[in-house]
DSSP file (Angstrom, degrees, kcal/mol; ACC not computed):
  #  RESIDUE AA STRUCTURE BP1 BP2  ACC     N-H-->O    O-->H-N    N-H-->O    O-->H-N    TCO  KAPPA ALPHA  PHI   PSI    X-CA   Y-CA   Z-CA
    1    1 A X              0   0    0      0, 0.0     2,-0.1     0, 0.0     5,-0.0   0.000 360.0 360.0 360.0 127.1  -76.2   40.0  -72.7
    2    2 A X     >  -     0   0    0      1,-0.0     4,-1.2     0, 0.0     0, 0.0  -0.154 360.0 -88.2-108.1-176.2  -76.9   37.7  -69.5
    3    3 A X  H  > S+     0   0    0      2,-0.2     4,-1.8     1,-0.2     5,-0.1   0.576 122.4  57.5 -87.8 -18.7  -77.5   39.4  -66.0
    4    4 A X  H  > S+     0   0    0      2,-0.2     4,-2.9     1,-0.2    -1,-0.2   0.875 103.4  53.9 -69.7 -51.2  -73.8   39.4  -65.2
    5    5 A X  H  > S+     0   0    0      1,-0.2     4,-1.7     2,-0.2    -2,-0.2   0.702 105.7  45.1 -30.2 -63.4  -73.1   41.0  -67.8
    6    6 A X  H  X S+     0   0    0     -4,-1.2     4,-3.5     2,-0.2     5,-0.3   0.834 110.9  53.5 -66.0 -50.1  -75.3   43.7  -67.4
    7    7 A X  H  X S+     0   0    0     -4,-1.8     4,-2.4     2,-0.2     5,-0.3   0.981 107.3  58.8 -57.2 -59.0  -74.3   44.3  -63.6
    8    8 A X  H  X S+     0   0    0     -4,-2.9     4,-2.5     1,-0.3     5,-0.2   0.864 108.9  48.7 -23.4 -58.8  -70.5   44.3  -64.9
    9    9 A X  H  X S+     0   0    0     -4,-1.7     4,-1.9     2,-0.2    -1,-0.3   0.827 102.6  51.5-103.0  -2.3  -71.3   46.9  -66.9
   10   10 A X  H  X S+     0   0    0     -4,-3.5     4,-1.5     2,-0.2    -2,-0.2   0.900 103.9  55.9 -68.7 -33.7  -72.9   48.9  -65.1
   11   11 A X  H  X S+     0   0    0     -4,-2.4     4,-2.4    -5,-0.3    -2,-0.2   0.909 114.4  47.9 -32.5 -61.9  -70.3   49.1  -62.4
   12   12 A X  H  < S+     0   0    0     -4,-2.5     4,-0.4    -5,-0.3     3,-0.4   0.957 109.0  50.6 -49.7 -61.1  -67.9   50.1  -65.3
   13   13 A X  H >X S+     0   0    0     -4,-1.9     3,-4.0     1,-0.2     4,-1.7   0.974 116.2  39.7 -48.6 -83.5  -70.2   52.3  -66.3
   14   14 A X  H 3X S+     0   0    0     -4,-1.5     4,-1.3     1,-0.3    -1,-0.2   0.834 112.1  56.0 -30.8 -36.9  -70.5   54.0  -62.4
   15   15 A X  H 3< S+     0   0    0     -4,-2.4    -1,-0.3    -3,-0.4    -2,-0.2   0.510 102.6  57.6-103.4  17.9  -67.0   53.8  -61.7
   16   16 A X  H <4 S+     0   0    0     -3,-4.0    -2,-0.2    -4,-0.4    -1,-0.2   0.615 108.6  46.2 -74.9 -57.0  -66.2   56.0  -64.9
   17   17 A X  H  < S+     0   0    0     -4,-1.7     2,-0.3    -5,-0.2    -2,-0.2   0.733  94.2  71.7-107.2 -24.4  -68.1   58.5  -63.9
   18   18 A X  S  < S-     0   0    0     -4,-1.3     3,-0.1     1,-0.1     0, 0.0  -0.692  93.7-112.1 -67.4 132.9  -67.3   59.2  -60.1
   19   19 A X        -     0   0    0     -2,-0.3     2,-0.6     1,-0.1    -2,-0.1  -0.194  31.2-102.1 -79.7-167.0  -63.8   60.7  -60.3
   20   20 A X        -     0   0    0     -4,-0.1     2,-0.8    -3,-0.0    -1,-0.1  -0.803  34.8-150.4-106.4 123.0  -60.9   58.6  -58.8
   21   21 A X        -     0   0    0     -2,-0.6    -2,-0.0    -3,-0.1    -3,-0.0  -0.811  12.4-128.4-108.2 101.0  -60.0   59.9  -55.4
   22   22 A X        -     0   0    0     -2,-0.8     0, 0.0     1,-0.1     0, 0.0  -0.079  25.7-113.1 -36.5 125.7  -56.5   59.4  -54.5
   23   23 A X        -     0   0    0      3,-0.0    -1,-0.1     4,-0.0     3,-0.1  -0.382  38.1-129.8 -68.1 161.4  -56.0   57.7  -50.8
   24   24 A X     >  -     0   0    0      1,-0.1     4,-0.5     0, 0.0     0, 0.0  -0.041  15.4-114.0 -60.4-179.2  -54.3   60.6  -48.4
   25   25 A X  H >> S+     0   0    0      2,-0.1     4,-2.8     3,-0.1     3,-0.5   0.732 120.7  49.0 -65.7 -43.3  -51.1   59.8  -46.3
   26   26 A X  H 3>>S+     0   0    0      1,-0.3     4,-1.9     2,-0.2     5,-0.6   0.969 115.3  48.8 -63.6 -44.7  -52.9   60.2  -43.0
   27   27 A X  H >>5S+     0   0    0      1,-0.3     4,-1.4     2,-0.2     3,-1.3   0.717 112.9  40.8  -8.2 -73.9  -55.2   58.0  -44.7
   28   28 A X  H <X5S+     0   0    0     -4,-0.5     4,-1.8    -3,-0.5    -1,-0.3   0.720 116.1  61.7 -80.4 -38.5  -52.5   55.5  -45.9
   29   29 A X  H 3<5S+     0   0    0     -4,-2.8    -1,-0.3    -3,-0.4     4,-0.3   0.534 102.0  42.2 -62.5 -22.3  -51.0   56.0  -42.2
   30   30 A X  H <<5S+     0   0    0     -4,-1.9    -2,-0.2    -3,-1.3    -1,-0.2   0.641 109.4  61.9-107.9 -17.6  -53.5   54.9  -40.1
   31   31 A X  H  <<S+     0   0    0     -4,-1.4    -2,-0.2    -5,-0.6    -3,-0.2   0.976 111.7  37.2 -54.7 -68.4  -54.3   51.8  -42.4
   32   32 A X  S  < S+     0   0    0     -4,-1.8     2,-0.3     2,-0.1    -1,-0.2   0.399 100.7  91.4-107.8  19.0  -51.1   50.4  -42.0
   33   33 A X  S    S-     0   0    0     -4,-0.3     2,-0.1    -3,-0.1     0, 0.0  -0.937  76.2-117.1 -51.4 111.3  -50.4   51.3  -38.2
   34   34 A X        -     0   0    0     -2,-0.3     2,-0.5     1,-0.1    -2,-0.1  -0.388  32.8-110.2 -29.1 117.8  -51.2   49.1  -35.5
   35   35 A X        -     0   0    0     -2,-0.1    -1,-0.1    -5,-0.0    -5,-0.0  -0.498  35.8-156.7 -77.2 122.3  -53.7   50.5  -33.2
   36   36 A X        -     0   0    0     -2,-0.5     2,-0.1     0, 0.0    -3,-0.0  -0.243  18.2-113.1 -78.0-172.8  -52.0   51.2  -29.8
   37   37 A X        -     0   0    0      1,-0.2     0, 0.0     4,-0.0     0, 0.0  -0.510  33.2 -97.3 -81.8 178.7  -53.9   51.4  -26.6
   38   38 A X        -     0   0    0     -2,-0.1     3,-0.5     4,-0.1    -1,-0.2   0.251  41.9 -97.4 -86.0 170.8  -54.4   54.6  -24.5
   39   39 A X  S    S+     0   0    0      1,-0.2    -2,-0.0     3,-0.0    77,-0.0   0.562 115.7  73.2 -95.9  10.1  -52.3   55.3  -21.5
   40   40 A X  S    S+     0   0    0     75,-0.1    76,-3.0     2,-0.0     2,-0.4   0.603  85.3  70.7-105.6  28.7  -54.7   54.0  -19.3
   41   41 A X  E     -A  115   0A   0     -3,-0.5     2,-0.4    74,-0.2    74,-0.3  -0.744  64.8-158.6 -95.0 166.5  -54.1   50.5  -20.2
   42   42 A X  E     -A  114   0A   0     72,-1.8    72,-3.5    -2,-0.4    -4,-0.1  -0.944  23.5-121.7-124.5 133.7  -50.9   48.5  -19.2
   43   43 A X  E     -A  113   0A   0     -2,-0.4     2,-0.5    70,-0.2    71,-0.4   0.206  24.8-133.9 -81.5-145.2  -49.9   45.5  -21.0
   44   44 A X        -     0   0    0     68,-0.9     2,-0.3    69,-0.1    68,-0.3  -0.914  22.9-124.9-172.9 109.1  -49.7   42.2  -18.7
   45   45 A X        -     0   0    0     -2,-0.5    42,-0.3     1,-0.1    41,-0.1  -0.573   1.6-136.5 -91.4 149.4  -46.6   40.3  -19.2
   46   46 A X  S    S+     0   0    0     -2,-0.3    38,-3.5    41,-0.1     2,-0.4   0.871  87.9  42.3 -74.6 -30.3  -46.8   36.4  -20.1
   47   47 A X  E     -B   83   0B   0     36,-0.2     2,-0.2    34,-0.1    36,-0.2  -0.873  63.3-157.0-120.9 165.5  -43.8   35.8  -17.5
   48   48 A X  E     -B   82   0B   0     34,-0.8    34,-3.7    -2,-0.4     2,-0.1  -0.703  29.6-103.0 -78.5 150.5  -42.7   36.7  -14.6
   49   49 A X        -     0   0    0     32,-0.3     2,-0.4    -2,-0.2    32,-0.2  -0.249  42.3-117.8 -41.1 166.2  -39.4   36.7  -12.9
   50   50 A X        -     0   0    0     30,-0.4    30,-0.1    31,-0.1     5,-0.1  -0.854  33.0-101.9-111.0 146.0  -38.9   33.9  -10.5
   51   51 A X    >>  -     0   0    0     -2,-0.4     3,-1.5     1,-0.2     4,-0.8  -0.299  34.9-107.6 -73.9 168.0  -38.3   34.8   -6.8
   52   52 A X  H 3> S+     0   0    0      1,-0.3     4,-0.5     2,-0.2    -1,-0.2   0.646 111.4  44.7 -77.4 -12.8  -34.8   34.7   -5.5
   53   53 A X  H 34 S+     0   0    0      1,-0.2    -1,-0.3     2,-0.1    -2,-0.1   0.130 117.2  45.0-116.4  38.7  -35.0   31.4   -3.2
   54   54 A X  H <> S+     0   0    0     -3,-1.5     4,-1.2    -4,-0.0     5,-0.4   0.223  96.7  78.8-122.0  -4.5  -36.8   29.5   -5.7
   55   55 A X  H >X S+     0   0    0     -4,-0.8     4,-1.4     1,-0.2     3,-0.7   1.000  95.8  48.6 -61.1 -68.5  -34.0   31.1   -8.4
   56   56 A X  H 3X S+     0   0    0     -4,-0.5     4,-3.1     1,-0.2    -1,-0.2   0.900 109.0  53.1 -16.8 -68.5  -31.2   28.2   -7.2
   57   57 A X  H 3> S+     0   0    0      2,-0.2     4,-0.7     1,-0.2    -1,-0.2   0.680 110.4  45.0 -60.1 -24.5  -33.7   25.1   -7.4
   58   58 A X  H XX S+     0   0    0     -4,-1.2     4,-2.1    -3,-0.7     3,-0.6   0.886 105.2  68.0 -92.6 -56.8  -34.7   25.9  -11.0
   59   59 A X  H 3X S+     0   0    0     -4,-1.4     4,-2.8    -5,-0.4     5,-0.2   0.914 106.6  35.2   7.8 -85.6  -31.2   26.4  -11.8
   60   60 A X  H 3X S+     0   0    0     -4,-3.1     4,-0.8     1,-0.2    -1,-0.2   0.785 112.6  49.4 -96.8  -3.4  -30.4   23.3  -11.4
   61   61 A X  H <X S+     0   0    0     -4,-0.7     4,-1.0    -3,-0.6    -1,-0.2   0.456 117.1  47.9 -72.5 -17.2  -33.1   21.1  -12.4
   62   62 A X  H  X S+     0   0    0     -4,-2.1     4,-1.1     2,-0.2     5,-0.5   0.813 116.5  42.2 -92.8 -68.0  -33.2   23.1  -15.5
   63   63 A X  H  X S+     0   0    0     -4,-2.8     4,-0.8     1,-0.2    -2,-0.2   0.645 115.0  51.2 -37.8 -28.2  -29.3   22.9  -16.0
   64   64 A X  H >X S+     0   0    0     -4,-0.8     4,-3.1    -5,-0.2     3,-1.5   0.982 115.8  41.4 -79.0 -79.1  -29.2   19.1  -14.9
   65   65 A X  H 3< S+     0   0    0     -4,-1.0    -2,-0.2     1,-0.2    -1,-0.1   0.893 109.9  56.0 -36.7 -54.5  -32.0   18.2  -17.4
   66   66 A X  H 3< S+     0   0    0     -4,-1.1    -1,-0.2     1,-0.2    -2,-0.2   0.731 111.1  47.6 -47.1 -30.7  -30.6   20.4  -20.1
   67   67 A X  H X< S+     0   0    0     -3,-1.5     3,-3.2    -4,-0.8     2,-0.7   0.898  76.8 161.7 -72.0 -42.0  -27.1   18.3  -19.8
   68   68 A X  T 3<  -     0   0    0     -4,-3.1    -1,-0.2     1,-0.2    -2,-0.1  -0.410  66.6  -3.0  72.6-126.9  -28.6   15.3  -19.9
   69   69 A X  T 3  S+     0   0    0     -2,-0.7     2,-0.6     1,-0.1    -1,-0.2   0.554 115.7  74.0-114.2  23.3  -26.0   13.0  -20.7
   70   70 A X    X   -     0   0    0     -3,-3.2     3,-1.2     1,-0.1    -1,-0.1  -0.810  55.4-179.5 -94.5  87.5  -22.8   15.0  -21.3
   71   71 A X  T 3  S+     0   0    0     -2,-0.6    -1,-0.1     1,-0.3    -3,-0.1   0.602  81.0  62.5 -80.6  16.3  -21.7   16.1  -17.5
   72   72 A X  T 3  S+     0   0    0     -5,-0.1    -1,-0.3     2,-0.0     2,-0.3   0.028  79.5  97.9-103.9  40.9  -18.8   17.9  -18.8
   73   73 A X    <   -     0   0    0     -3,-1.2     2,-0.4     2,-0.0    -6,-0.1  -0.582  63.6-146.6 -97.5 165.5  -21.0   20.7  -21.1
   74   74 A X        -     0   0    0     -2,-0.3     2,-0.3     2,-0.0    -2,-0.0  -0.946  14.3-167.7-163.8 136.0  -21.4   24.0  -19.3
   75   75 A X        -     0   0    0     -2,-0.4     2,-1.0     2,-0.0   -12,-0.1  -0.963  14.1-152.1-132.4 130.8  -24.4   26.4  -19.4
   76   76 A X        -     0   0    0     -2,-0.3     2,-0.3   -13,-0.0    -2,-0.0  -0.858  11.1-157.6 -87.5 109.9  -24.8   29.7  -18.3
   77   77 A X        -     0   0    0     -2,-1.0     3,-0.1     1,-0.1   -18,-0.0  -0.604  11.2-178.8-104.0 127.6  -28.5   30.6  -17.4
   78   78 A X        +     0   0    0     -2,-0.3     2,-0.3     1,-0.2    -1,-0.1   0.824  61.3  18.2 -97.8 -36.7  -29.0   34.4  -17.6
   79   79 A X        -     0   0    0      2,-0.0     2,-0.4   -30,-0.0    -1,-0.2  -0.945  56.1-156.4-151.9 135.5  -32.5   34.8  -16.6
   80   80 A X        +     0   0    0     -2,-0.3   -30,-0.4   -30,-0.1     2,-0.3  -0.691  20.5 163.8 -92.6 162.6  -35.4   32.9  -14.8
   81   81 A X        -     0   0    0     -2,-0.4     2,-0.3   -32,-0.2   -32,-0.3  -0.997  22.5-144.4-160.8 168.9  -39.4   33.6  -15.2
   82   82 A X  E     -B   48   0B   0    -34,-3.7   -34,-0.8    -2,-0.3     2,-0.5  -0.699  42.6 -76.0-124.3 174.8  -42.3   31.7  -14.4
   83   83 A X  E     -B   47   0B   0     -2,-0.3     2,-0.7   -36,-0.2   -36,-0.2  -0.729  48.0-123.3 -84.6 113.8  -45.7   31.4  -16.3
   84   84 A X     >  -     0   0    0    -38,-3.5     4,-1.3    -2,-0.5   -37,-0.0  -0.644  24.4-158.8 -45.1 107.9  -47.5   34.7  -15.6
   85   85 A X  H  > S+     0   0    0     -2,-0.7     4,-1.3     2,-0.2    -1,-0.2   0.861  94.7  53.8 -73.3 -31.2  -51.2   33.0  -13.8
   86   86 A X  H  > S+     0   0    0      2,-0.2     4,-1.0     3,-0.1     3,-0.2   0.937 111.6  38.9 -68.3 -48.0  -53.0   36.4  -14.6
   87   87 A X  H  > S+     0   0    0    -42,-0.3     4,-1.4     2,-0.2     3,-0.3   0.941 119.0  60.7 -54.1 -53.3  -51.9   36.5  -18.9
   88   88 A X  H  X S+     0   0    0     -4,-1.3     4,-0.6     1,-0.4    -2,-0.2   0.589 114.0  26.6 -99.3 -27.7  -52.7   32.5  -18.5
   89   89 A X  H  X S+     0   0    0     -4,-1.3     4,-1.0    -3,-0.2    -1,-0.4   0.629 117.9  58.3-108.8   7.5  -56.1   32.7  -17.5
   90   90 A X  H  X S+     0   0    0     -4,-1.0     4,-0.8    -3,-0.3     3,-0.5   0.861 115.5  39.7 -53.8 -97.0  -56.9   36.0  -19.2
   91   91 A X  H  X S+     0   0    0     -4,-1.4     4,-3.9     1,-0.3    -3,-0.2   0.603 115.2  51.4 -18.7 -47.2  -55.8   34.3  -22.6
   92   92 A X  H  X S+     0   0    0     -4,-0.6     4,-2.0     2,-0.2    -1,-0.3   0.982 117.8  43.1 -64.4 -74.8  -57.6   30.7  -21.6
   93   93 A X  H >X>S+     0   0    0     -4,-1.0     4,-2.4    -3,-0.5     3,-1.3   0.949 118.4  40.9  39.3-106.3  -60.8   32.9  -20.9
   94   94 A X  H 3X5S+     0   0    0     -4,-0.8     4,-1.5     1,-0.3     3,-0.4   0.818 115.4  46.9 -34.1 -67.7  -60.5   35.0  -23.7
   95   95 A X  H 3X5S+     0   0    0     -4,-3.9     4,-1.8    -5,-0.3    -2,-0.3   0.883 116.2  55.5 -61.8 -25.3  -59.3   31.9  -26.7
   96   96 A X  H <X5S+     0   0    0     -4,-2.0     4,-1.4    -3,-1.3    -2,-0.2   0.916 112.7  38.9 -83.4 -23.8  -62.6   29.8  -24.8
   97   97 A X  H  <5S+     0   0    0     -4,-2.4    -1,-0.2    -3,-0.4    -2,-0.2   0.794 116.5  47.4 -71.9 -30.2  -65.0   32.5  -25.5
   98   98 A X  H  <<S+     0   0    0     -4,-1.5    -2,-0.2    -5,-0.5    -1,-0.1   0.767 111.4  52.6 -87.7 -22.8  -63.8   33.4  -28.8
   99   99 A X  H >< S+     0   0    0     -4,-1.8     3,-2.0     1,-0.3     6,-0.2   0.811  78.2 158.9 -93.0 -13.8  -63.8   29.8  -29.9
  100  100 A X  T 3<  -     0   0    0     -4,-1.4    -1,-0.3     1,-0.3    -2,-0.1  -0.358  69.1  -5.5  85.5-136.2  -67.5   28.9  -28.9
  101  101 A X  T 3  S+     0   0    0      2,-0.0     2,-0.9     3,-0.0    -1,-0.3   0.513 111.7  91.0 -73.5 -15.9  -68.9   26.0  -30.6
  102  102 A X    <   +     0   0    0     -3,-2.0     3,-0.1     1,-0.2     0, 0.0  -0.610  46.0 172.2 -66.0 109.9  -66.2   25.5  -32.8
  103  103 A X  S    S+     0   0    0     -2,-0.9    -1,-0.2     1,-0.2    -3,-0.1   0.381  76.5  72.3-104.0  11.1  -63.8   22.9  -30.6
  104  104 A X  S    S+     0   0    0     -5,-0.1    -1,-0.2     2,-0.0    -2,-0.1   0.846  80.1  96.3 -80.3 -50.4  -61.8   22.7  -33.9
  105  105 A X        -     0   0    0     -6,-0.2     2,-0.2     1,-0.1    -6,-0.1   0.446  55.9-153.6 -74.6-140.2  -60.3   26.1  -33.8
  106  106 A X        -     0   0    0      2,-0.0     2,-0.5   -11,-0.0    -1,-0.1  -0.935  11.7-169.0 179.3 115.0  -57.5   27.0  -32.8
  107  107 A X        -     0   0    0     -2,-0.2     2,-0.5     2,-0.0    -8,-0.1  -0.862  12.4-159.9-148.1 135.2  -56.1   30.7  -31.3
  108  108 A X        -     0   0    0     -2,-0.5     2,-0.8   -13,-0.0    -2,-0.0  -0.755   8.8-158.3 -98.2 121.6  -53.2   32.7  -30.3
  109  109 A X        +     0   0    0     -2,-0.5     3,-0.1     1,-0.2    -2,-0.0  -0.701  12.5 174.4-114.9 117.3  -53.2   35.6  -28.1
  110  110 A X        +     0   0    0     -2,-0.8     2,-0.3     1,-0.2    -1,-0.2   0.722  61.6  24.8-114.6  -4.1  -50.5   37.9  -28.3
  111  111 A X        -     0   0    0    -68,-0.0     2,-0.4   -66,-0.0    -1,-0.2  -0.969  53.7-173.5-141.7 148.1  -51.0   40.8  -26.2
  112  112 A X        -     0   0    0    -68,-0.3   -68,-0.9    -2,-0.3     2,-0.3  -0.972  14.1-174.6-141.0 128.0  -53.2   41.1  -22.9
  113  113 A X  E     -A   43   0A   0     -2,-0.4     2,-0.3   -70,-0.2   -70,-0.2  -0.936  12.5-143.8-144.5 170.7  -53.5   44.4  -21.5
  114  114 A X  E     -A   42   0A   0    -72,-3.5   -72,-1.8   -71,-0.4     2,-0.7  -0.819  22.2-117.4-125.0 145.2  -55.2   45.8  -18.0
  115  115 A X  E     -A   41   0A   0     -2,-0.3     2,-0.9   -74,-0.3   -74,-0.2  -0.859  30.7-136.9-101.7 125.8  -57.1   49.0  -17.4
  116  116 A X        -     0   0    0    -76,-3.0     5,-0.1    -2,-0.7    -1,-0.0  -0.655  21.3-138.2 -97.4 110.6  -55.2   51.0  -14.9
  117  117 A X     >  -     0   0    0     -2,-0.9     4,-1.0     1,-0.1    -1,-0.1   0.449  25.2-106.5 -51.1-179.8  -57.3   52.7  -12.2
  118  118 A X  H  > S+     0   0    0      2,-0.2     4,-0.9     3,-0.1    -1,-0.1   0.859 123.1  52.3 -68.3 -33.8  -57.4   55.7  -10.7
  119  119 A X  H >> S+     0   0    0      2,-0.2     3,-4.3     3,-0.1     4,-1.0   0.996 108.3  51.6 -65.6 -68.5  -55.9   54.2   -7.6
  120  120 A X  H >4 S+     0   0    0      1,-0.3     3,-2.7     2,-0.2    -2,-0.2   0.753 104.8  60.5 -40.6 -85.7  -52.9   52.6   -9.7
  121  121 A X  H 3< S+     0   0    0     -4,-1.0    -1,-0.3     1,-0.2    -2,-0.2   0.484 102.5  49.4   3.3 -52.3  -52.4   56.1  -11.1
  122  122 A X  H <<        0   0    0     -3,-4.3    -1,-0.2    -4,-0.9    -2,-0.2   0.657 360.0 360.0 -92.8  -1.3  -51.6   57.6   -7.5
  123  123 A X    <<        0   0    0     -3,-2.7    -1,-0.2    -4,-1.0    -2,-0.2   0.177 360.0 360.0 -49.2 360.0  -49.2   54.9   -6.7
């Protein structure tokens, strides 16, 4: 009987004799829940809307590119948004601190949320 051996059974042994305790639901319920945040955080959204006299100009640079080289296509554009700069250096921030030393890795950030003051509150 080698040392492996022995630990193997002894585990067996150990787990024999402690009865078997069945997980709960809340148990099984907070395992496979996502934790949300509190209500005093607020999430941060990755876009923005785009303001209304820059809404035209994107329009049509986007539509114009998008055509390319068919000018009879038609596209309907529903909605503009711009790169949030507060999610974009939260997220930059946050993936250069988490990746260190590594300059291999490699991370995605899928929620950014804000803690909402007392002042925000009476707003």
């Amino acid at each position: 009987m080698g040392f492996f051996d022995w630990l193997r059974h002894r585990n067996a042994d150990s787990d024999e004799a402690r009865p078997a305790a069945a997980p709960s639901a809340a148990d099984a319920a907070e395992v496979a829940a996502p934790v949300q945040p509190r209500d005093e955080w607020e999430p941060v959204a990755p876009f923005v809307p785009v303001d209304a006299a820059e809404h035209r100009t994107v329009v049509v640079a986007a539509t114009a590119i998008a055509a390319g080289d068919r000018p009879e296509s038609q596209m309907v554009v529903r909605r503009v948004s711009a790169v949030n700069p507060e999610h974009r250096l939260v997220s930059c921030i946050a993936s250069a601190i988490a990746a260190g030393s590594m300059e291999t890795s490699q991370f995605v950030v899928k929620n950014i949320y804000k803690k909402v003051t007392e002042e925000d509150h009476a707003a």
